[in-house]
N, C-alpha and C positions, 0 to 999 in steps of 0.2 A: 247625244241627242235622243237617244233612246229609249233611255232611262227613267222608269216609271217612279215618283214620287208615290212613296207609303202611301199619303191619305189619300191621294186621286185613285188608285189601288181600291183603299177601304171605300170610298165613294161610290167606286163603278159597281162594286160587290153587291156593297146594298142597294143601290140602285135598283141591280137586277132582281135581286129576291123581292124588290116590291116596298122596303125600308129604308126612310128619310135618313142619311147621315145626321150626327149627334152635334154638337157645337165643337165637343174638342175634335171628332172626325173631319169637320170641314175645316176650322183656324187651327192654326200654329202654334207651335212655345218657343220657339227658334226664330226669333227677328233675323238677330246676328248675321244667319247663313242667307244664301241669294235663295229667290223663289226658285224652286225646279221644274222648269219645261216637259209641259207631255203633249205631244200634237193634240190639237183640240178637237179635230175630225174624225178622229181615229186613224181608223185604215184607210182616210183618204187623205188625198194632197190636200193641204188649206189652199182657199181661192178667197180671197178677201174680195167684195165691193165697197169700195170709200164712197160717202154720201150717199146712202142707198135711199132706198122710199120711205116718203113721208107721208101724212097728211091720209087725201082717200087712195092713196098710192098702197097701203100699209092693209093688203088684201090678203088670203090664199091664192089668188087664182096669179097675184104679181110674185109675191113669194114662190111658185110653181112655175114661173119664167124666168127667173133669176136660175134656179135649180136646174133648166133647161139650156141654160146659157154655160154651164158647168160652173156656180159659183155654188157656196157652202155655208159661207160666214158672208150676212150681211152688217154692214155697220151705218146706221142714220143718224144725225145729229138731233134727237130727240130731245126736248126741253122739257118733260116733266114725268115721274115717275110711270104716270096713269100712261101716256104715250108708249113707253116701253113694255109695259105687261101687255097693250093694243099686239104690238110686234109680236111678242113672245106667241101668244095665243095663234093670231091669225099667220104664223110662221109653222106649226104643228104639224106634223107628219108631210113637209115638203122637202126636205132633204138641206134647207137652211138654216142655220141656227146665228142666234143675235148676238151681235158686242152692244153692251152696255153702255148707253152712257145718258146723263139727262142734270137737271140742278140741283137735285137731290145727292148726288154723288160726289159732290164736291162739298153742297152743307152739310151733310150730315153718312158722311163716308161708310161708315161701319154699318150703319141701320139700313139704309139704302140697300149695300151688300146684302143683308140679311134678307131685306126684302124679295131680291130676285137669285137669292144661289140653291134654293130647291129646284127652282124653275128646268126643265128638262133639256128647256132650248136657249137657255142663256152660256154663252160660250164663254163667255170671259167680262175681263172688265176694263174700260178705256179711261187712261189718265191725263193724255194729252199731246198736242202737236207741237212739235218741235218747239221743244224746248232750249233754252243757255245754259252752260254748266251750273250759272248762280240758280238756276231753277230747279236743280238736282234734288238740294236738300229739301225743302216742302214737296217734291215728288216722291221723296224716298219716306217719308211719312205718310203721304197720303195710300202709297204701298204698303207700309204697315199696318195701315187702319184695314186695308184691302184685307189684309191676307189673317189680321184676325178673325175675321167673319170668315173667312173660304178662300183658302192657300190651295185651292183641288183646280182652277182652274187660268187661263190665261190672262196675263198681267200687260196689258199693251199700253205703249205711247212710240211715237214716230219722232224718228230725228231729222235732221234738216241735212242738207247733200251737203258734198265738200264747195261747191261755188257761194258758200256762206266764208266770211272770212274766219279764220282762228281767234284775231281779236276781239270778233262778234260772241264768239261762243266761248272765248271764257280760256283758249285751252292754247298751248305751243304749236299742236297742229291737229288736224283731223282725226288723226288714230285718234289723237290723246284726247280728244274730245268725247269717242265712242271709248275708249279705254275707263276713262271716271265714269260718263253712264255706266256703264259695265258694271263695274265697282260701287257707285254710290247708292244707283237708284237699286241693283239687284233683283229684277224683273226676271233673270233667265232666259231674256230674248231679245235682239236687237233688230228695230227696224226701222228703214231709211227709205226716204224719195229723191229720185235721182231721175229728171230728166231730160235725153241728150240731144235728141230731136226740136230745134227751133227752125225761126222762120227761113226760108231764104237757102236751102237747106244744109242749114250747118250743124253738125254734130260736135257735141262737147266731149272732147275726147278725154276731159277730166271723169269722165263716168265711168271707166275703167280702174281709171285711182284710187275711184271712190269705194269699188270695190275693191279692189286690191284691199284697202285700208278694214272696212269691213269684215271683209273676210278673214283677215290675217286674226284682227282683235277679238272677233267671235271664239274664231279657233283656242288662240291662247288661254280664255276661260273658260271653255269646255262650252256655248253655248248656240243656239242655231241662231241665225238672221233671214230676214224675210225683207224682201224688196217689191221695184213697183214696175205696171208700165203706167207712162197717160194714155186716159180713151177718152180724154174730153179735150176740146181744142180752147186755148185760151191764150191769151198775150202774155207771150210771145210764143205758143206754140201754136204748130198747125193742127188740123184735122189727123185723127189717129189713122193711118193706112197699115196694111198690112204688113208691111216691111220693119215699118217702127216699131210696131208693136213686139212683131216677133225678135227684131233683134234686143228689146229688154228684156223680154220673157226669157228667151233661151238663154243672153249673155248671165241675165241674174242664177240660172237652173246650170249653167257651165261652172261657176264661182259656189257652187252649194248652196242657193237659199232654199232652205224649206217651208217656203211659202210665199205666193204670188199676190200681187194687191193691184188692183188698177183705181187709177184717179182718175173721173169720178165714176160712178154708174147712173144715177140722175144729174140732170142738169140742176148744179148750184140757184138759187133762186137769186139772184143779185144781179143787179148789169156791172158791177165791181171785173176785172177781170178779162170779160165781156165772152160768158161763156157760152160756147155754140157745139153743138153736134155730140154729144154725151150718148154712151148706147142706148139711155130711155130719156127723148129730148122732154121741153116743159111743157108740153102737149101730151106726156106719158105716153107717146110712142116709139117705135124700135126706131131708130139711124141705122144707115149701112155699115155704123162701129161693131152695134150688136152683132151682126152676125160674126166681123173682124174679129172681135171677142171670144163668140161662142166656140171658132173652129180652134181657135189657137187652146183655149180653156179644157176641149176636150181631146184633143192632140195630150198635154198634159196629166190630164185622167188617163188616158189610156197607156201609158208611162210609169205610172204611180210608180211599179215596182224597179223601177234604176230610179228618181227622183226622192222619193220618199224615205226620208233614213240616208242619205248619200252622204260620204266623207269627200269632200273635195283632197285630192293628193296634193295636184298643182294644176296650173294657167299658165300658158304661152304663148306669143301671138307670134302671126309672122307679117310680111307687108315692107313694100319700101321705107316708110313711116311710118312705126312700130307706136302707136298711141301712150299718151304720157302715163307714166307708173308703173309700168309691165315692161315684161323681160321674154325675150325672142328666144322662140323653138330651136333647139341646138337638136342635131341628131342623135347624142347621148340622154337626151330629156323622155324618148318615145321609148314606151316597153316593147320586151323583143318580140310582141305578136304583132306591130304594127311597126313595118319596116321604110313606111315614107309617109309623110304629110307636107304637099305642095297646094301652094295655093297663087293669084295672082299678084298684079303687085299691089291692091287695095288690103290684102291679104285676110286671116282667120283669126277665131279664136280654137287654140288646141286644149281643152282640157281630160283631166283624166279624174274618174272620180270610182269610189268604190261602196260597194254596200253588199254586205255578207258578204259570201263565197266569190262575188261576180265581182269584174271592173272593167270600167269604161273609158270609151274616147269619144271624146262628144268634139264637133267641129262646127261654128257658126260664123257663118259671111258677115266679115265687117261693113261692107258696105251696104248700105239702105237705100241704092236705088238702081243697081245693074246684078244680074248673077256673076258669080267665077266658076271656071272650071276650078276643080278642086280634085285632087289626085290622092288618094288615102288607099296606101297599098300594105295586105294582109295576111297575117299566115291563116292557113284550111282550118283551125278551128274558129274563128272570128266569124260572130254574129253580125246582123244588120240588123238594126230597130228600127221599124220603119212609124212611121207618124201614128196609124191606127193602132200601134201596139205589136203588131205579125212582128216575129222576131224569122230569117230568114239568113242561110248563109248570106256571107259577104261576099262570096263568088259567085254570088247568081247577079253579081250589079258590077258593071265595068269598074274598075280603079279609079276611073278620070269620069266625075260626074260635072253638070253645072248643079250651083246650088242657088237658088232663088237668094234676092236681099234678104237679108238678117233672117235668112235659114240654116236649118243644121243638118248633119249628118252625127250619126249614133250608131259607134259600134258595141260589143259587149264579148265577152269572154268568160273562162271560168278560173279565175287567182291560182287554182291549184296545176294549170295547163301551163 
């Protein structure tokens, strides 16, 4: 995941001395091989907003409250070239930068591209939502024509969750569904909306499956995935509360994705759906989502360095009723600086992930509407990361903590201890 692509390299270089990359520095001669992933942020965690601002929405001063909100990458469903260089511009020195996307990019792919891959603030380029396996192959062309004009930056389209059937998509099951993307379309990055939270308040505990599935098929070709939470309420989901929200954000950051997306950030203009309370409703002002949003967003930034670059090892859960697709914490599963992880009977998620020198045990309450106590006992070098980022022995905080709904606990350590 780390791994810096040649010409995104030769790109940034010249960028910096002040010189436009060349045609062959921006496209490729290598279709054959899969695009290669460089976080598009840099040194920070990606925060996608889906549906961003449109219209007189598409300001500085809304761009500069998105950035406030801790987002980075916005993405609006723009329908015409001149719309998107509007964004690019009025995006400039706020700390966001645009995914692409308008009808120009579809008719006429390569020129398009060429149009906006100087652009400073254009992050990458959007091919489409959820797609069928039979849609692969014209997506993995319209990839081509992408990455002729400019293989230096992000290649995105979203895939549909596992509560889509297999028949529908094309594929024997799930994995093999993300497994041929993987393979056909060759983007270098996998990303899926998944979510668990519905009405009445039932949780789909196929959302852990769904990662399990994800994450396994990422892994195998070498490439990161990037997940969601909802912040907009719509049939059948409720209103985004703090609980839900956190438990996607942290369950997707426990399973490695390096990069967070919430659906939607403006309210959809449609009664389709019948979408209500969006962090910026259709009156362009903040809902009680935004702040929902904001705190979890920069909880996250303040993190970057266990998030960012993270190899997930493995995922455990425990609980009288261990949720479908996942495999229960055995005491031979916990490294020997972390000598218990109890939790109640709604139970946890236990992961353990690593990045450089350091590794971790990251712990999030399954449940999304009461706390548990949770019991996570440590040896005297084990860190505590606490929300703002303060890293703080682990024996300055009792063993036996309560953990809010779909909150966590984060320890950290050092690989060579």
């Amino acid at each position: 995941m780390k791994r810096l692509h040649l010409f995104a390299v030769a790109a940034m270089l010249l960028a910096s001395c002040g010189v436009q990359p060349t045609e062959q520095e921006l496209g490729t001669t290598d279709l054959a091989t899969p695009h290669i992933y460089t976080n598009p942020t840099g040194d920070e965690f990606p925060i996608l907003a889906w549906f961003s601002l449109l219209g007189d929405q598409v300001t500085k001063e809304r761009y500069e409250e998105m950035a406030e909100a801790g987002f980075n990458i916005s993405f609006s469903h723009f329908g015409t070239a001149e719309q998107v260089e509007q964004a690019l511009e009025a995006s400039k020195g706020t700390g966001v930068k645009i995914l692409v996307t308008c009808a120009e990019m579809y008719d006429d792919t390569e020129n398009a591209v060429k149009r906006f891959r100087h652009h400073p603030q254009t992050v990458g380029y959007f091919l489409r939502d959820e797609p069928v396996g039979a849609d692969f192959p014209k997506l993995a062309e319209m990839s081509d024509n992408i990455r002729k004009a400019d293989d230096t930056k992000l290649l995105y389209l979203n895939l549909f969750p596992n509560y889509v059937s297999p028949e529908h998509l094309g594929a024997e099951s799930y994995a093999d569904h993300v497994a041929q993307f993987i393979r056909e379309v060759k983007l270098g990055l996998v990303s899926f909306d998944h979510y668990p939270v519905v009405f009445d308040g039932v949780r789909r505990d196929n959302f852990y499956a769904n990662l399990e599935d994800v994450a396994a098929e990422s892994k195998k070709a070498g490439v990161p995935f990037w997940a969601f939470s909802l912040s907009t309420a719509h049939d059948p989901y409720p209103v985004a509360d703090r609980a839900a929200m956190r438990l996607q954000i942290f369950t997707n950051l426990a399973y490695g994705a390096q990069g967070i997306q919430y659906f939607t950030y403006t309210s959809p203009g449609t009664e389709t759906w019948n979408f209500h309370n969006a962090p910026i409703d259709k009156n362009s002002q903040r809902t009680e989502v935004w702040d929902r949003v904001a705190e979890i967003n920069h909880e996250v930034k303040a993190l970057t360095n266990v998030f960012l670059g993270a190899e997930m090892l493995s995922v455990r859960h425990t609980g009288e009723s261990l949720p479908a697709g996942t495999t229960a914490l055995t005491e031979g599963d916990l490294p020997k600086q972390i000598t218990k992880v109890e939790a109640e009977k709604e139970g946890v998620i236990v992961s353990q992930l690593k990045n450089g020198s350091k590794r971790y045990l990251m712990v999030v309450n399954h449940d999304i509407y009461l706390p548990q106590r949770v019991t996570v006992e440590c040896a005297a070098e084990v860190m505590r990361y606490l929300p703002n980022g303060k890293v703080v022995p682990a024996a300055t905080y009792s063993p036996s903590l309560y953990v809010e709904p779909g909150d966590m606990l984060l320890f950290g350590w050092d690989e060579a201890e």
